[in-house]
C-alpha positions as CSV (number, residue, x, y, z in Angstrom):
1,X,19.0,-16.6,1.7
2,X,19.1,-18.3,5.2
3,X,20.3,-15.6,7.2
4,X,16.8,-13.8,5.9
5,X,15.0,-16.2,8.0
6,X,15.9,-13.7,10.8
7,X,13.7,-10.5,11.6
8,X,16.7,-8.6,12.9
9,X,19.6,-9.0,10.4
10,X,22.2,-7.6,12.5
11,X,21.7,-10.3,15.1
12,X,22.6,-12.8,13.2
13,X,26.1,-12.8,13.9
14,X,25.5,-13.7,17.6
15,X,23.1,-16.3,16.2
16,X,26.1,-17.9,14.6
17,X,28.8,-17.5,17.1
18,X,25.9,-18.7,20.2
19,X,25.2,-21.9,17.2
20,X,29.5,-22.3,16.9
21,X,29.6,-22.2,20.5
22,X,26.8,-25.3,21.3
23,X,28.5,-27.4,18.5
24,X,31.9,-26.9,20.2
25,X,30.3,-27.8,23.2
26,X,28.5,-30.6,21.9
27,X,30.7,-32.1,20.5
28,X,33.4,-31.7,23.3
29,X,31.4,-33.3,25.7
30,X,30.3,-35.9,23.5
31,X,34.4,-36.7,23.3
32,X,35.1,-36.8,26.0
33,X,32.3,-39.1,27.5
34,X,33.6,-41.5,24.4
35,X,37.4,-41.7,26.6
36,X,38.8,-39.2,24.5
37,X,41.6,-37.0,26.2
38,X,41.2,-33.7,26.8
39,X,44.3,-33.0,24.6
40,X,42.4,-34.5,21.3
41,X,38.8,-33.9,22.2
42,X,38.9,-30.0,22.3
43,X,41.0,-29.6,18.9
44,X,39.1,-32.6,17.1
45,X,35.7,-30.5,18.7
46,X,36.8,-27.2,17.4
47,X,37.5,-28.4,13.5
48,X,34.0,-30.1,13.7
49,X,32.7,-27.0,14.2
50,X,34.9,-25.2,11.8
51,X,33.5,-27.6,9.2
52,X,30.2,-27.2,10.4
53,X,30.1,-23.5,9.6
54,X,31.9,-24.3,6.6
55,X,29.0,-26.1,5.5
56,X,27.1,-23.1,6.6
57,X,28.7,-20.7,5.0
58,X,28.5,-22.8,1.4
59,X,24.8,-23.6,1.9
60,X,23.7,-19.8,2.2
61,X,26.0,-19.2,-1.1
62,X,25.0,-22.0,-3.0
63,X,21.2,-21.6,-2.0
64,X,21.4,-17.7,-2.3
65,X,21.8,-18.3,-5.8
66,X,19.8,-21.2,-7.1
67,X,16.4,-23.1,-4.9
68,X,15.7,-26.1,-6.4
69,X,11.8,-26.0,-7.6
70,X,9.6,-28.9,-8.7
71,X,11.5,-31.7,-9.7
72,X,14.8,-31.0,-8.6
73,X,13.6,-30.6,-5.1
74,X,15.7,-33.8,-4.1
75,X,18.5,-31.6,-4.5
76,X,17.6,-30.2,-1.1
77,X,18.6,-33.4,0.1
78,X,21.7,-34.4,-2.0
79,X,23.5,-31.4,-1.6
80,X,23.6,-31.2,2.3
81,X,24.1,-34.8,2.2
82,X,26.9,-34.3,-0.3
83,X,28.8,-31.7,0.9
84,X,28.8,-33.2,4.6
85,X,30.4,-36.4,3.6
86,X,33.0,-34.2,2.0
87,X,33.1,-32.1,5.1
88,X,33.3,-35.5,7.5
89,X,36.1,-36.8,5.1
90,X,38.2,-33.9,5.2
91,X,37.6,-33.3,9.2
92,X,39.5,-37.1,9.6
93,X,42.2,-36.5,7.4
94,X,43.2,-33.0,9.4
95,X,42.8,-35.0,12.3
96,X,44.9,-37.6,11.1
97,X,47.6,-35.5,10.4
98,X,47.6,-33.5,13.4
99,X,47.2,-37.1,15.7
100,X,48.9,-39.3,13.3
101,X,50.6,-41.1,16.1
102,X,47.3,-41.9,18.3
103,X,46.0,-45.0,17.7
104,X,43.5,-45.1,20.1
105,X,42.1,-41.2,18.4
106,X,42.3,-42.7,15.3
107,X,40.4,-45.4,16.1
108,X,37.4,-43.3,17.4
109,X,37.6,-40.9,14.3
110,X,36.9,-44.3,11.8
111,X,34.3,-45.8,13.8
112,X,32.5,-42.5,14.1
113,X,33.2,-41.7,10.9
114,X,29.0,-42.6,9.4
115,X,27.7,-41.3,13.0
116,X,29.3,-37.5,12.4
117,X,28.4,-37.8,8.8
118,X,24.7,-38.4,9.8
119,X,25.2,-35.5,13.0
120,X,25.9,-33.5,10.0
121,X,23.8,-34.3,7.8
122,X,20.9,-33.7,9.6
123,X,21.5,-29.7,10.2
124,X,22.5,-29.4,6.6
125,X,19.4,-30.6,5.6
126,X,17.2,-28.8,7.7
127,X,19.0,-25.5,6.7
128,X,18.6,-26.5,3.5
129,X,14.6,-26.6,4.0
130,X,14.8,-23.4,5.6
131,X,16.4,-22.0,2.7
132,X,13.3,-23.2,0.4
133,X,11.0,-21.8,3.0
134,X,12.5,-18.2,3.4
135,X,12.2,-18.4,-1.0
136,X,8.4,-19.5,-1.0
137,X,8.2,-16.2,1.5
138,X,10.2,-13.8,-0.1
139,X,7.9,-14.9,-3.6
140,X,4.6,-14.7,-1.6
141,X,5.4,-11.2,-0.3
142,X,6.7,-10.3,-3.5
143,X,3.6,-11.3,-4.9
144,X,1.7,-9.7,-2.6
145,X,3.6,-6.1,-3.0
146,X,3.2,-6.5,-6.7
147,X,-0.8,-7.1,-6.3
148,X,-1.0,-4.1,-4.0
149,X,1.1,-1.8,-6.4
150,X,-1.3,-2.8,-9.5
151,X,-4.2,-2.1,-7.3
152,X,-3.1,0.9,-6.1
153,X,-2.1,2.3,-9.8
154,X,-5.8,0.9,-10.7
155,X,-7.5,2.9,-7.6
156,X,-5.3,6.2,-8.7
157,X,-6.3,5.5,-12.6
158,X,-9.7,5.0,-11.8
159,X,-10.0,8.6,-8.9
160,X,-8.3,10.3,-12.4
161,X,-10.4,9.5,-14.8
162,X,-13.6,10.3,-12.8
163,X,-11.7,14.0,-12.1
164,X,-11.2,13.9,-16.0
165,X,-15.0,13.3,-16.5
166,X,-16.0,16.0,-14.0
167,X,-13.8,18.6,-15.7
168,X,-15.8,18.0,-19.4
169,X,-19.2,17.7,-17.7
170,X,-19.5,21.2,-16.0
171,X,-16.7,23.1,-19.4
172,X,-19.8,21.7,-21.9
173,X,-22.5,23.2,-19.6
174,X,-20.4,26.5,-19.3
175,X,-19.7,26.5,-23.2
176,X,-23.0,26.1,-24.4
177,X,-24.0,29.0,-22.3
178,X,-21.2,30.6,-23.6
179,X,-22.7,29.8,-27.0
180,X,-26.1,31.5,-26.4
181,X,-24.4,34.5,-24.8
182,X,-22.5,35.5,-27.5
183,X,-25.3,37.2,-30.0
184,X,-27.8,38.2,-26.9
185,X,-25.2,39.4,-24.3
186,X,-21.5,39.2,-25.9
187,X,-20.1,41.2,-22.7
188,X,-21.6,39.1,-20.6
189,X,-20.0,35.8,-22.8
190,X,-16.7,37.5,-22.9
191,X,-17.1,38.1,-19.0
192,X,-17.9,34.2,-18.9
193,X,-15.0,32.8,-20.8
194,X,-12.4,35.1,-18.4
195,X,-14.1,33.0,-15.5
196,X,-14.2,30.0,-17.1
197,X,-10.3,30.5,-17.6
198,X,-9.3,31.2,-14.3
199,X,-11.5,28.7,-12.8
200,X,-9.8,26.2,-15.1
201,X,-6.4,27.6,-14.6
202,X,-6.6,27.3,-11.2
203,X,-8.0,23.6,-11.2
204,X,-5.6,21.9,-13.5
205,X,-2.6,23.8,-11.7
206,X,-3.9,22.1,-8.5
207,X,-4.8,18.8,-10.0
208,X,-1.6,16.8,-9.2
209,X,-2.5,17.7,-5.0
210,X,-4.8,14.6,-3.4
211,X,-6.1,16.9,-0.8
212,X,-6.8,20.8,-0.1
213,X,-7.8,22.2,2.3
214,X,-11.3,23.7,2.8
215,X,-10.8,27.8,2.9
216,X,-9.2,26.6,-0.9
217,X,-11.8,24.7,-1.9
218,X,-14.6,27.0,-1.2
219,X,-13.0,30.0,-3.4
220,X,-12.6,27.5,-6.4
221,X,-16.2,27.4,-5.6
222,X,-16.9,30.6,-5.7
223,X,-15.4,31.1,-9.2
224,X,-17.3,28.2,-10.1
225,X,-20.7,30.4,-8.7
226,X,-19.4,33.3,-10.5
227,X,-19.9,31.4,-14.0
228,X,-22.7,29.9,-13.3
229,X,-24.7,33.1,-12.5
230,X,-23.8,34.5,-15.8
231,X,-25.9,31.6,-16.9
232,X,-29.1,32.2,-14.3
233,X,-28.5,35.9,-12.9
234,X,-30.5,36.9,-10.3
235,X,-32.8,33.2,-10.3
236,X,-29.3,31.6,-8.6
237,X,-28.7,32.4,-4.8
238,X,-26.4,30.8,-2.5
239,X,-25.7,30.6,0.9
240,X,-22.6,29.8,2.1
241,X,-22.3,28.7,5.5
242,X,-19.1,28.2,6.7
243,X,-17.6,28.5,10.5
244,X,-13.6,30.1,10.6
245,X,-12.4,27.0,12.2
246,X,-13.4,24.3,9.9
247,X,-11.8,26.5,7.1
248,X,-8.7,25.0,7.7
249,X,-9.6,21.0,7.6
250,X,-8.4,19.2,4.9
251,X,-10.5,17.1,2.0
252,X,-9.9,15.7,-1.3
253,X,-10.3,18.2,-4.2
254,X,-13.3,19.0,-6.0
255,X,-15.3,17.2,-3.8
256,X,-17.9,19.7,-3.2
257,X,-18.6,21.2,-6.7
258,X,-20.5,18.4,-8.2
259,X,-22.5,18.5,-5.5
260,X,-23.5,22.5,-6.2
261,X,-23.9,21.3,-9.5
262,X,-25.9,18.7,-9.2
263,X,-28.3,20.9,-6.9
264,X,-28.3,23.7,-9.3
265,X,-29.3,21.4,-11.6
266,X,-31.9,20.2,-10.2
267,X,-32.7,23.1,-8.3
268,X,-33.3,26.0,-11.4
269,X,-34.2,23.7,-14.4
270,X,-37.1,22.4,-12.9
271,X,-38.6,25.8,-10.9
272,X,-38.7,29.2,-11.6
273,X,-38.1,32.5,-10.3
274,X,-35.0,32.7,-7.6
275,X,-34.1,29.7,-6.1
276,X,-31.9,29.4,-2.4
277,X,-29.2,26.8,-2.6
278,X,-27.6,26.1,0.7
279,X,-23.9,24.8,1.5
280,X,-23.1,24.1,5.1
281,X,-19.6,23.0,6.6
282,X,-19.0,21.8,10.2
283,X,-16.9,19.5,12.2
284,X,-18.0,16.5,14.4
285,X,-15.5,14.0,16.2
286,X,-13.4,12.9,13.3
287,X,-15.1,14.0,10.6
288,X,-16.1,17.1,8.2
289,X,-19.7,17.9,7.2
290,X,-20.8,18.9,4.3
291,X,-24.4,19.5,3.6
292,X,-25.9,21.0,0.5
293,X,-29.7,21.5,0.3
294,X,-32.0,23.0,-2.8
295,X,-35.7,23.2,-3.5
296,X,-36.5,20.8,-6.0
297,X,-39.9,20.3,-8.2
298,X,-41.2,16.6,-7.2
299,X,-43.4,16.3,-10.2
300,X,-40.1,17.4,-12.6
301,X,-38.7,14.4,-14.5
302,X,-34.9,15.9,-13.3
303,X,-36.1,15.6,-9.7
304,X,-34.3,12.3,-8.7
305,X,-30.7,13.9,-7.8
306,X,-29.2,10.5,-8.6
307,X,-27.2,11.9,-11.3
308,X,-23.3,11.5,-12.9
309,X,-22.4,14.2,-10.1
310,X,-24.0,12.7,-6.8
311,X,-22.5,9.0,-8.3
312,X,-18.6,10.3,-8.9
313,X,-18.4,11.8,-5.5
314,X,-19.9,8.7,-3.9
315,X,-16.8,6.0,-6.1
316,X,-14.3,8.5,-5.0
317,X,-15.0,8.1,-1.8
318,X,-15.1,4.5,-2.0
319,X,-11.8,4.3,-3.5
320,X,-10.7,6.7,-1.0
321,X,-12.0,5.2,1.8
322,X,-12.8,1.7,1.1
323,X,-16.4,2.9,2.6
324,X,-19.7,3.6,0.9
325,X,-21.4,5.3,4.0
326,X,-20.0,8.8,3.5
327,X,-22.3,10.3,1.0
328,X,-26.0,10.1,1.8
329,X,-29.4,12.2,-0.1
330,X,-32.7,12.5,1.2
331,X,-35.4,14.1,-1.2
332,X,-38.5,15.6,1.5
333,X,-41.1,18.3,1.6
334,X,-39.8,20.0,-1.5
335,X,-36.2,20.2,-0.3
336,X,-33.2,17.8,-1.7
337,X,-30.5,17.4,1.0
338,X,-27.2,15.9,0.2
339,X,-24.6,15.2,3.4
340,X,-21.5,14.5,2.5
341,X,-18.8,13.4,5.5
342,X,-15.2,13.3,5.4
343,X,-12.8,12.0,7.6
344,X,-9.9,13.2,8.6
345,X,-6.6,11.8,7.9
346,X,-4.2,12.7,11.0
């Protein structure tokens, strides 16, 4: 738990042997300026710090396992407290057994006996802290991976069920013209459902991919065409207008075809005779362009263009790309024009 405190876990080692090293030196010095000799300061030096990384050592374990929370945050305390006085005690007994017969030593190891247990103490208890602190972190980025994963799994829930609504939405439009096909034309409803089939085939098979790119798109859209001028023959024209290069960009899936929906829509139910419906894709900086354009009648109550379609593309592309600026409609001179910008992911 301590050792996580450090960015880089593979230098902690030298982190531990530079910390070893200070103490040693420390407490050498600190000997020796005492009157210790030389002969008992560096040995009596040495198993201070061997009890120092003892303490370590046991702290990281004890604390890896079990941070005290609420009231047993005095534990913090006790514990380093606790285990130095055992570490202190144990340090003057070696000592006294390996210098048994120096009186003077001995002497400096009983008087200093509360002083080391305090030098101690101190780092124990700080680590100790630091311990708590690394815990409260690893919780808060825990917690903070958790909320991104639930609003991730919301954003993906939400971008399915709007593809889920889509689907419905244009299959009833296509069955109900199915429906009024079958007694009139019944070769040109049987011709329908085969479309409708592989139009459908070919969506759900691609509905697990997040993005496609364009040339794709546009013969999904095609098929899409192909059904729908079953429903309005010769009235439904469309020009595509489409450049080779941009044919290879990349955008999310089924992003275009509510929008030809939504301008046939608006386009044939409220006019008559043929009506011109026009898709245009081009490329500018970082983004792609799309631009779909239809006459419209302004005194028809379907005129507004602010329908399910226009309002699915523009929350995918919120959840998509956190923006709201991408999808814009202006309704002039008889013409509705819908731009629709993408941008692209390198």
């Amino acid at each position: 738990m301590i050792f996580k405190a450090f960015s880089q876990p593979q230098l902690v080692k030298y982190v531990i042997l530079g910390t070893a090293l200070m103490w040693f030196l420390g407490s050498y010095f600190i000997l020796t300026n005492l009157g210790v000799p030389v002969q008992q300061a560096w040995p009596d030096a040495l198993a201070f710090t061997g009890v120092f990384l003892v303490i370590l050592f046991i702290l990281e374990l004890v604390f890896g396992f079990y941070i005290p929370q609420g009231k047993n945050t005095w534990l913090l305390v006790v514990i380093p407290v606790l285990l130095s006085f055992i570490a202190v005690f144990a340090h003057k007994l070696i000592m006294k057994w390996v210098f048994g017969d120096q009186l003077d030593y001995l002497n400096v190891l009983d008087t200093g006996f509360y002083l080391r247990w305090a030098i101690l103490a101190v780092p124990a208890v700080l680590i100790a802290i630091i311990a708590l602190v690394v815990s409260k972190l690893e919780q808060q980025g825990e917690s903070q991976k958790r909320e991104a994963a639930i609003s991730e799994l919301a954003r993906e829930a939400e971008l399915m069920q709007i593809r889920q609504q889509l689907q419905p939405h244009f299959l009833f439009n296509s069955l109900n013209s199915i429906s009024a096909l079958v007694v009139a034309k019944p070769q040109k409803a049987r011709e329908m459902v085969l479309q409708l089939s592989d139009f459908l085939r070919g969506t759900i098979r691609k509905d697990h991919q997040e993005w496609v790119v364009l040339e794709e798109e546009l013969n999904y859209l095609r098929m899409y065409l192909d059904i729908e001028r079953v429903r309005f023959g010769h009235r439904l024209q469309v020009k595509i207008n489409v450049t080779e290069e941009v044919k290879s960009v990349r955008l999310p899936q089924l992003l275009i075809q509510p929008l030809l929906e939504n301008a046939i829509k608006h386009g044939l139910y409220g006019l008559t005779g043929e009506v011109e419906i026009k898709l245009e894709a081009f490329t500018e900086t970082n983004y792609v362009y799309i631009k779909v354009q239809n006459p419209f009648d302004p005194e028809s109550a379907v005129s507004s263009g602010a329908g399910f379609g226009l309002n699915s593309v523009k929350r995918r592309l919120e959840l998509l790309f956190g923006r709201t600026d991408l999808l814009s409609s202006v309704a002039k001179e008889g013409e509705f024009l819908v731009t629709l910008k993408i941008p692209q992911i390198k």
